[in-house]
C-alpha positions as CSV (number, residue, x, y, z in Angstrom):
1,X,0.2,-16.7,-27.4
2,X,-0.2,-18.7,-30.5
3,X,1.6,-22.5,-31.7
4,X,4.5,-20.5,-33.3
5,X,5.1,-17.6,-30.1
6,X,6.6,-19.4,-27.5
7,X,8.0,-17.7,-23.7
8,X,11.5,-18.4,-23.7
9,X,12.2,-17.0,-20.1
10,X,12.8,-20.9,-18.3
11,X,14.0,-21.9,-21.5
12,X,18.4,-22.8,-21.9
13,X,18.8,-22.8,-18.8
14,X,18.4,-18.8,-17.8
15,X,17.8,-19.1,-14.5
16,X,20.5,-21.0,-14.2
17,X,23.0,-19.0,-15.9
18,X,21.8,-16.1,-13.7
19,X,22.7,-18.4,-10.5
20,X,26.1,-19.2,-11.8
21,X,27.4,-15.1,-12.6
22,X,25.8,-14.4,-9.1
23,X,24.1,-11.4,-9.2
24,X,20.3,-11.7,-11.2
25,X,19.4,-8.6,-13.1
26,X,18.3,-5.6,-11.2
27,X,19.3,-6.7,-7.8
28,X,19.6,-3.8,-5.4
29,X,22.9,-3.5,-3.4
30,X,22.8,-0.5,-1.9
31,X,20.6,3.0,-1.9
32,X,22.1,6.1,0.5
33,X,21.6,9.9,-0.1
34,X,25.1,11.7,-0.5
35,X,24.5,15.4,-0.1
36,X,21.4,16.3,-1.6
37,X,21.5,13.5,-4.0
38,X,20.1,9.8,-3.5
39,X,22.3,7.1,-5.1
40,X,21.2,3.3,-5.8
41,X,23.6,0.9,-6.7
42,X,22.3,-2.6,-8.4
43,X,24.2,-5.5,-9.8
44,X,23.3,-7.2,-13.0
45,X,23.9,-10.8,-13.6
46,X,24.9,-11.2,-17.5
47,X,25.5,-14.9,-17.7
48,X,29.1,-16.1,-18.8
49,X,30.4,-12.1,-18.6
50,X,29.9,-11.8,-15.5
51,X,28.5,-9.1,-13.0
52,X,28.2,-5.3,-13.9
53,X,27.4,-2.5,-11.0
54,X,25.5,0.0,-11.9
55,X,25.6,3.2,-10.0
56,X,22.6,5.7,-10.6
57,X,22.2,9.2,-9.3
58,X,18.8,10.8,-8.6
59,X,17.3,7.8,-10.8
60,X,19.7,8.4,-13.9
61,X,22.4,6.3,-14.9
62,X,25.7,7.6,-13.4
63,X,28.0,5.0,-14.8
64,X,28.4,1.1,-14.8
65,X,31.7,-1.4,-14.6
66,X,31.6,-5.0,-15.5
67,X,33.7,-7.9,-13.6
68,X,34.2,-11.3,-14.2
69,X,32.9,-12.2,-10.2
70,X,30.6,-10.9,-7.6
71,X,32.7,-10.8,-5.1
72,X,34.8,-7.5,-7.5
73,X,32.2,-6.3,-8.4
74,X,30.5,-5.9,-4.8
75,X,33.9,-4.6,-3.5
76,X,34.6,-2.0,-6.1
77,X,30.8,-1.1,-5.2
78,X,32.0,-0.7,-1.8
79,X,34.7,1.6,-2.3
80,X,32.2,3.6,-4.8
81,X,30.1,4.2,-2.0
82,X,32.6,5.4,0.1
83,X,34.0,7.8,-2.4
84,X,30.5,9.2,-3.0
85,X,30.0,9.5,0.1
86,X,33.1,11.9,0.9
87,X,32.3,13.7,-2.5
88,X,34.3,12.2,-5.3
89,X,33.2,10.2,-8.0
90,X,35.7,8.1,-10.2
């Protein structure tokens, strides 16, 4: 890294922001095999617009939903789950 490249990662207060939306990127709620098919579901913090659930399915990218709090986003999660689990997907 030279005088004009700097790391911005604990710069403006990132770690911070990550606190405050609850959910820091990548964090892994849930894995459980449905069928023959192995489903992981992760929230991602995204500072000030909130928390998005991502659902993935056999390691692709099933769909995602954003909410303004964790405590949505984990419950619509839940209910995912569930509904995966019986067979349906919404």
């Amino acid at each position: 890294m030279d005088s004009h490249t700097t790391d911005r990662s604990d710069e403006g207060g990132m770690k911070e922001s990550r606190r405050r939306s609850g959910a820091p990127r990548g964090e892994v709620l849930s894995e459980f095999d449905a069928g023959s098919d192995h489903f992981r579901v992760e929230l991602r913090g995204h500072d000030l617009w909130g928390v998005e659930v991502l659902v993935f399915q056999n390691g692709a990218l099933l769909y995602r939903r954003r909410f303004y709090t964790r405590e949505l986003a984990e419950q619509w999660a839940h209910d995912q789950r569930a509904e995966l689990q019986r067979g349906n997907s919404n």
